[in-house]
C-alpha positions as CSV (number, residue, x, y, z in Angstrom):
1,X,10.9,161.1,-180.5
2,X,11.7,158.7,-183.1
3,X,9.0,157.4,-185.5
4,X,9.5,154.0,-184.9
5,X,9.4,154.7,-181.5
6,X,5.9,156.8,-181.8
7,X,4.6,153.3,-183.7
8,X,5.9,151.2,-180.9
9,X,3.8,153.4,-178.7
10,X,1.0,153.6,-180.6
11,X,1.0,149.3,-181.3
12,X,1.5,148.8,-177.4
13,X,-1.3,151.5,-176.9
14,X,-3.9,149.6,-179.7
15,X,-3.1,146.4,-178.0
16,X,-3.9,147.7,-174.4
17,X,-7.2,148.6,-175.6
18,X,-7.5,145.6,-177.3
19,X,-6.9,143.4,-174.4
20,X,-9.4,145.6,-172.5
21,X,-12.2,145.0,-174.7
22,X,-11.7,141.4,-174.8
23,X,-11.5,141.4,-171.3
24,X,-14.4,143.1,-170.8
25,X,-16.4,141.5,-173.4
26,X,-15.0,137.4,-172.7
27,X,-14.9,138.0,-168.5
28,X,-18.9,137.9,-168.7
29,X,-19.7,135.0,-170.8
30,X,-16.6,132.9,-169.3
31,X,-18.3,133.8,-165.7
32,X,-21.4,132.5,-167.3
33,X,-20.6,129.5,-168.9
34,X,-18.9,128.4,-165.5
35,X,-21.9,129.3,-163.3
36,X,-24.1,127.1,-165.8
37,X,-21.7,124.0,-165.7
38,X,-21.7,124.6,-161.8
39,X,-25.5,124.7,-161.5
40,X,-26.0,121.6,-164.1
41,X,-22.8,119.7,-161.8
42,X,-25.1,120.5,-158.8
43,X,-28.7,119.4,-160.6
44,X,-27.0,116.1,-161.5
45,X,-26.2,115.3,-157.9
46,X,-29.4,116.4,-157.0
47,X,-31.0,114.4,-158.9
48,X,-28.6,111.0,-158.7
49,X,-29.2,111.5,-155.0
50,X,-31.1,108.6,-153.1
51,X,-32.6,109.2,-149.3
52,X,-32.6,105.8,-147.3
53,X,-34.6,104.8,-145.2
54,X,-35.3,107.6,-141.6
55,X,-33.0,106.6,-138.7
56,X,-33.6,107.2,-135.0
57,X,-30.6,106.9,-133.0
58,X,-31.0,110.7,-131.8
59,X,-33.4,112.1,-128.8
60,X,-35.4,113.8,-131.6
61,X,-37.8,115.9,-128.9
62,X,-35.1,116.9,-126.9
63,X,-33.6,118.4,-130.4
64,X,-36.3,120.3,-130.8
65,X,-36.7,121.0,-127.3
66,X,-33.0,122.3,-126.7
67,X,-33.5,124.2,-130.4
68,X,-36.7,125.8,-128.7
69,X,-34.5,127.4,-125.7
70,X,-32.2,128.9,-127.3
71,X,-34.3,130.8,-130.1
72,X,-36.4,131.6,-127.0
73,X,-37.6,135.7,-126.8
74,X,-36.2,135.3,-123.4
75,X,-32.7,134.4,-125.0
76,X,-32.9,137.8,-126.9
77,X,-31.6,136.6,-130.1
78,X,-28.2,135.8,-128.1
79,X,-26.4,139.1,-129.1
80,X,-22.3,138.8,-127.1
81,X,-22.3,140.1,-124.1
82,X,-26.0,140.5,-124.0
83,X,-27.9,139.0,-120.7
84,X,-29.4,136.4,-123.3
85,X,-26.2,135.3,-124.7
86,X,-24.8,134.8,-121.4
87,X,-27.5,133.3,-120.0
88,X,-27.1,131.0,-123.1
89,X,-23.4,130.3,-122.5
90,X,-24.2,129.3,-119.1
91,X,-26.5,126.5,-120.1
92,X,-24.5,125.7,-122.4
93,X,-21.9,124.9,-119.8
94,X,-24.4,123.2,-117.7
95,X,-25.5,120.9,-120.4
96,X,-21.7,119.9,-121.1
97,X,-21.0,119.1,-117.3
98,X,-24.4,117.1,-117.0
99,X,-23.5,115.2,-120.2
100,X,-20.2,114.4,-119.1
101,X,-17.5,116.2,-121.1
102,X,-14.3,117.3,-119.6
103,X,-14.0,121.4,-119.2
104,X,-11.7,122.2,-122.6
105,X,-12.1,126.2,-122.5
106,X,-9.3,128.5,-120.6
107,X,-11.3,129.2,-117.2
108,X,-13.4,126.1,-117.1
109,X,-15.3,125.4,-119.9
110,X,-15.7,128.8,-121.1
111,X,-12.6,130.7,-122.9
112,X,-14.1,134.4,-122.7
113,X,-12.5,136.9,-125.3
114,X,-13.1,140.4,-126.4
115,X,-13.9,141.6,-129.9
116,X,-12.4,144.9,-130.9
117,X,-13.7,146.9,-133.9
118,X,-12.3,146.1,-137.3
119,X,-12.9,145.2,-141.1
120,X,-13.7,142.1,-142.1
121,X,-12.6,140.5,-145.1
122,X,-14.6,137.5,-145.0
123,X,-17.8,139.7,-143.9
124,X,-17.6,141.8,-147.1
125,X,-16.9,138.3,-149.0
126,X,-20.3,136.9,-148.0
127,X,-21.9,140.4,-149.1
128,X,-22.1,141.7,-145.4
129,X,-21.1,144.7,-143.6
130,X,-17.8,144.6,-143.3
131,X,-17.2,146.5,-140.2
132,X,-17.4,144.5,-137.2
133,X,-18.7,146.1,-133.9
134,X,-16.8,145.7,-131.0
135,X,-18.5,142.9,-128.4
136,X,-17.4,142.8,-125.3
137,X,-17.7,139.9,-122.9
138,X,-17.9,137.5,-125.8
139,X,-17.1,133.8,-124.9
140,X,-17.1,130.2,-126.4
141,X,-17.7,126.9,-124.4
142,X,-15.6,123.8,-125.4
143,X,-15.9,120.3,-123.2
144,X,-14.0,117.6,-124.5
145,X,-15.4,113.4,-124.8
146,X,-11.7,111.2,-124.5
147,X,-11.6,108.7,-127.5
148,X,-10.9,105.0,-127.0
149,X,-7.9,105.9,-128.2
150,X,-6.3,108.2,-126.6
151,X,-3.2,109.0,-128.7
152,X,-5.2,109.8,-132.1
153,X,-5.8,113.8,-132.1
154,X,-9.6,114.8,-131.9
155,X,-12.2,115.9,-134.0
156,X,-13.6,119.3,-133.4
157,X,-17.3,119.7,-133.6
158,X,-18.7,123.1,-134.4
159,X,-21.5,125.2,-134.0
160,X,-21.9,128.7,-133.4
161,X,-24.5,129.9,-130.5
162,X,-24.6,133.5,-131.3
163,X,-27.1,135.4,-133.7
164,X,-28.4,138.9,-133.7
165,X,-29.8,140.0,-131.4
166,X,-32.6,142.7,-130.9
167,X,-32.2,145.5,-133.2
168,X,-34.3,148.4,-133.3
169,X,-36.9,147.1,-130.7
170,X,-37.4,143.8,-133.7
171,X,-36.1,140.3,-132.0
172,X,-33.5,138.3,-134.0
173,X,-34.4,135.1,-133.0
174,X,-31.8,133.2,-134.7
175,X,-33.6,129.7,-134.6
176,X,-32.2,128.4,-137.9
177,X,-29.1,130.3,-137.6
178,X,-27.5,128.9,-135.5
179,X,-29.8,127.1,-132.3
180,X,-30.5,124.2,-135.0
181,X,-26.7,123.7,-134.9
182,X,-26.0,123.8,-131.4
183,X,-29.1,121.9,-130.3
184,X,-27.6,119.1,-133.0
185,X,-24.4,119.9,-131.3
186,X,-25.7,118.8,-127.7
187,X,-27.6,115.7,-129.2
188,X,-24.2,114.1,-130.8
189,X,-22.1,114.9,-127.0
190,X,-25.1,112.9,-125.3
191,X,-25.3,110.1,-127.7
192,X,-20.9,109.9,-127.9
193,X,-21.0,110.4,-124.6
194,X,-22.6,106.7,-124.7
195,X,-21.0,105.4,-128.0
196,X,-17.3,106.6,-127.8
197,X,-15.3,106.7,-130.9
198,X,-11.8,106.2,-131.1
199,X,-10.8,109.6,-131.8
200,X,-11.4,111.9,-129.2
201,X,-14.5,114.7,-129.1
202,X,-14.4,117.9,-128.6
203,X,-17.5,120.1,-128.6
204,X,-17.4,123.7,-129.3
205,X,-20.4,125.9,-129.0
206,X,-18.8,129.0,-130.7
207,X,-19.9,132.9,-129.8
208,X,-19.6,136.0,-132.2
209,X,-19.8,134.0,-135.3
210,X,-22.2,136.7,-136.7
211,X,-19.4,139.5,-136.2
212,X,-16.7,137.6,-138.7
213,X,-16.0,134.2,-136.8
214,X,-14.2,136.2,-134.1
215,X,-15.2,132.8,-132.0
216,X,-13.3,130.7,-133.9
217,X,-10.8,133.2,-134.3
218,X,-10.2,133.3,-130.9
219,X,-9.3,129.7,-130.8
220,X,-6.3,129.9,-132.7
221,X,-5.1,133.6,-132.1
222,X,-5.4,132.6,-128.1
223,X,-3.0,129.3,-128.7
224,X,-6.3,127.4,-127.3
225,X,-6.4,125.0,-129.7
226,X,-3.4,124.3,-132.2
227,X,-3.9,123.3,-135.8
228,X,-1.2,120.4,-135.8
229,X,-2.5,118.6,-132.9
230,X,-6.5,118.6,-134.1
231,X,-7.6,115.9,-136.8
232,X,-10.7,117.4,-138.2
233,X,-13.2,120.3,-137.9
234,X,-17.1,119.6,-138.7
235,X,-18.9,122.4,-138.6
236,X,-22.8,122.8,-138.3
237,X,-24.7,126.0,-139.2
238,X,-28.3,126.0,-140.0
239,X,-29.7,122.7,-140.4
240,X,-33.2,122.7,-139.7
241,X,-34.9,123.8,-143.1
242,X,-35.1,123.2,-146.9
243,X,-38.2,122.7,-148.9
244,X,-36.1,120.5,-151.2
245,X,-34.5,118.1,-148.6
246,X,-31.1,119.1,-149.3
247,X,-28.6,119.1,-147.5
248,X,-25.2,120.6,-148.4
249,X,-21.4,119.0,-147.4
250,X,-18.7,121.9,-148.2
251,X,-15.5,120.9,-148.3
252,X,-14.5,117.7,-150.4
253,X,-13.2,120.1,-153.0
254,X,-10.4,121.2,-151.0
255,X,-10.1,117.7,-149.6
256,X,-11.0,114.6,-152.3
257,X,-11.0,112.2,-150.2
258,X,-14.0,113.1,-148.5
259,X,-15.8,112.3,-151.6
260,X,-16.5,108.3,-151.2
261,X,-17.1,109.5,-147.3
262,X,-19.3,111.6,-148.8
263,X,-20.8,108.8,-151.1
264,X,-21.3,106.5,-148.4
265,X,-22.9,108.8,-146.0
266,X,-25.4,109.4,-148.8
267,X,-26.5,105.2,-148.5
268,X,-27.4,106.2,-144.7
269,X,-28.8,109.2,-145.1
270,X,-32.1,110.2,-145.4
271,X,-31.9,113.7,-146.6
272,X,-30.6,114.8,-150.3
273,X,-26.4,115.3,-149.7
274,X,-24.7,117.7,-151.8
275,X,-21.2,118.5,-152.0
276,X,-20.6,121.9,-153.6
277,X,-20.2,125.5,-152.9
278,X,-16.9,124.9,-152.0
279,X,-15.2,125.5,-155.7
280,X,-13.5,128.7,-156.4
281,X,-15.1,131.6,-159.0
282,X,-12.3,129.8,-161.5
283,X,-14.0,126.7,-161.3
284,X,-17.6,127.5,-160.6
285,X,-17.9,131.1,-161.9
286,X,-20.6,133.5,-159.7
287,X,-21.9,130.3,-157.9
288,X,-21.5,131.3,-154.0
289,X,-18.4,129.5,-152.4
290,X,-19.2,128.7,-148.9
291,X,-15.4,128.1,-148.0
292,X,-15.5,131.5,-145.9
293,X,-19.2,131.0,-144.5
294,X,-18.9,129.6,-141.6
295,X,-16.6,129.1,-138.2
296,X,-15.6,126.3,-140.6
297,X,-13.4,129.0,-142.7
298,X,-11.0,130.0,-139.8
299,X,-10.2,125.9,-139.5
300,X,-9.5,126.0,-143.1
301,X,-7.2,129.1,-143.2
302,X,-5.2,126.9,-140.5
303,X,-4.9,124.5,-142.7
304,X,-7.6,121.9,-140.6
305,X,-9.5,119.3,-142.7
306,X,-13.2,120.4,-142.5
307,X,-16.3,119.9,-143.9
308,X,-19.3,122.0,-143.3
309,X,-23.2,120.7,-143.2
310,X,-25.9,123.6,-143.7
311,X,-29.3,124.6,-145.7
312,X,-29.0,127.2,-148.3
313,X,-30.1,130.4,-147.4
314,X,-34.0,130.8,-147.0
315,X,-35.9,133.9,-147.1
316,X,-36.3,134.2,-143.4
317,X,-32.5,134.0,-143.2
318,X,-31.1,136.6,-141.1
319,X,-34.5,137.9,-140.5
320,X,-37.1,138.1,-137.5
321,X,-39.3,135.2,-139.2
322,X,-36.4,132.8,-138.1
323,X,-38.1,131.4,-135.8
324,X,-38.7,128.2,-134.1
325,X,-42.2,127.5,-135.2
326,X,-40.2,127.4,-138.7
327,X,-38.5,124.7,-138.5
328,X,-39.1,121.6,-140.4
329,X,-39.3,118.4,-137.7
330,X,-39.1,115.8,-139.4
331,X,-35.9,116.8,-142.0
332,X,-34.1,118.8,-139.1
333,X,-33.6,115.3,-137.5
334,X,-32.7,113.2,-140.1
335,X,-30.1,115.7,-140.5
336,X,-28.8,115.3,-137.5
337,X,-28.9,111.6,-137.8
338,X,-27.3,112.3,-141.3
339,X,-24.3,114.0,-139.2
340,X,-24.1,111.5,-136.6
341,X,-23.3,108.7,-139.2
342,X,-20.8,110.9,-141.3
343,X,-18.9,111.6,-137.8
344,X,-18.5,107.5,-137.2
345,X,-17.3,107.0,-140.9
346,X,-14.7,109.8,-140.4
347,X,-13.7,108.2,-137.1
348,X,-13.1,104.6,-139.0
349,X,-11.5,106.9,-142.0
350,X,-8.5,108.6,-139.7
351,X,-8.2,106.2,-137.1
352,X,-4.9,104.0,-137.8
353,X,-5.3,100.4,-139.4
């Protein structure tokens, strides 16, 4: 070998290390620096936010009271497939038939679907185990409210009715994650079920959300629901506690326009909105991007408009002290009111003018 081509080896080599050490030495502080603009970006909406005044167009007992069934003991902590979950699913179906809504699932208003062992990308993303156990007699419940227009597609409502279940003789009561969202879920169909929109409803009470939105999964991979012909995807997943009165709207990063919605809802509301961990690790560094959380993900892989209400994580998340005797009256219904209102300006948003 040449000695100019023994220093062209040895320059490339130097500048491989080089490039190395920088990397290793910049990535940390760049990741840093992002997180702390994330986290001041967040305090500043935190802090501009203004609650207005409570609102009571909800059946705030019957909230609480539908939350209180399904986090039950005798619910089991709605494993799939378990006696509790299918008790669950049952009155779930029930409750849509007494309210009105038309079946929407593929036998009725269930569609039933079987979960099959596998990895789970989006697990392992939110820092779970990423193997997902196989559940068998898994199913969702959809009932659909027409619009008063019946040619504009419909908004899909979200929340998933599964949790943990009992593990080791311990009860995973799941009463935060997710009965809040499913109670909220069954208090919007009631009161749509008296004040139509335009757009059409449909009303999903998703199962085996826990084991990598295989619910929502289902939706799509079954042809049940297909992305073109669905406006919208709101998705609710613990909304029943913060000791800070926030409450967090994912998704007007991916979608901009959401952000006056988003600005509006907040003159209505009487919770905190924030709208954040929906930025990528380019953008926001190591703060957590929710994009993946939820059910909400699978609509956005699909390429569905969504925006996703929840709490932050709390430290009885995904523990047996969730609860119902946890929950937080008072904020978990203006919540719900918060989500009624941002469902009506989204309606006047899409709807042709």
């Amino acid at each position: 070998m040449s000695v100019a081509k023994r220093l062209c080896l040895a320059v490339a080599a130097l500048c491989v290390i080089a490039a190395i050490l920088l990397y290793t030495l910049a990535w940390p502080a760049w990741q840093q620096q992002l997180t702390e603009r994330e986290s001041i970006r967040l305090a500043q909406l935190q802090a501009a936010a203004i609650p207005a005044a409570p609102q009571q167009r909800l059946n705030h007992q019957q909230l609480l009271a539908d939350l209180n069934w399904l986090a039950h003991p005798e619910r089991q902590g709605r494993k799939p497939g378990t006696p509790g979950s299918i008790e669950a699913r049952a009155w779930l179906a029930q409750q849509f038939a007494d309210i009105g809504l038309q079946p929407a699932g593929s036998d009725g208003y269930l569609q039933p679907f079987t979960v099959r062992q596998h990895f789970s990308l989006s697990r392992w993303l939110r820092g779970k185990t990423a193997t997902v156990p196989a559940a068998e007699n898994a199913a969702n419940v959809l009932g659909l409210l027409p619009g008063l227009n019946p040619n504009l597609k419909p908004i899909v409502l979200t929340a998933h009715y599964d949790h943990l279940g009992m593990e080791n003789g311990e009860l995973f009561a799941g009463a935060d994650d997710n009965a809040s969202g499913v109670a909220t879920l069954l208090g919007l169909a009631r009161y749509f079920s008296e004040h139509p929109l335009a757009h059409p409803l449909l009303f999903v009470a998703l199962d085996a959300e826990e084991g990598g939105l295989q619910g929502a999964v289902a939706l799509f991979k079954y042809k049940l629901l297909k992305p073109e012909q669905l406006a919208f995807n709101v998705n609710m997943d613990m909304l029943s506690r913060d000791t800070n009165q926030l409450l967090f709207a994912v998704g007007s990063y991916q979608r901009p326009w959401l952000t006056p919605l988003l600005q509006n809802l907040q003159q209505q509301s009487a919770v905190k909105i924030i709208a954040g961990h929906d930025r990528p690790w380019y953008r926001a560094g190591n703060t957590q991007d929710w994009t993946l959380s939820s059910d909400h993900g699978i609509f956005y892989q699909q390429q569905v408009p969504f925006i996703y209400f929840g709490v932050a994580d709390h430290e009885d998340y995904h523990t047996v002290r969730d609860t119902a005797d946890k929950v937080d009256p008072d904020f978990y219904a203006q919540v719900s009111e918060t989500i009624l209102s941002f469902i009506q300006l989204l309606d006047q948003q899409l709807k042709p003018h």
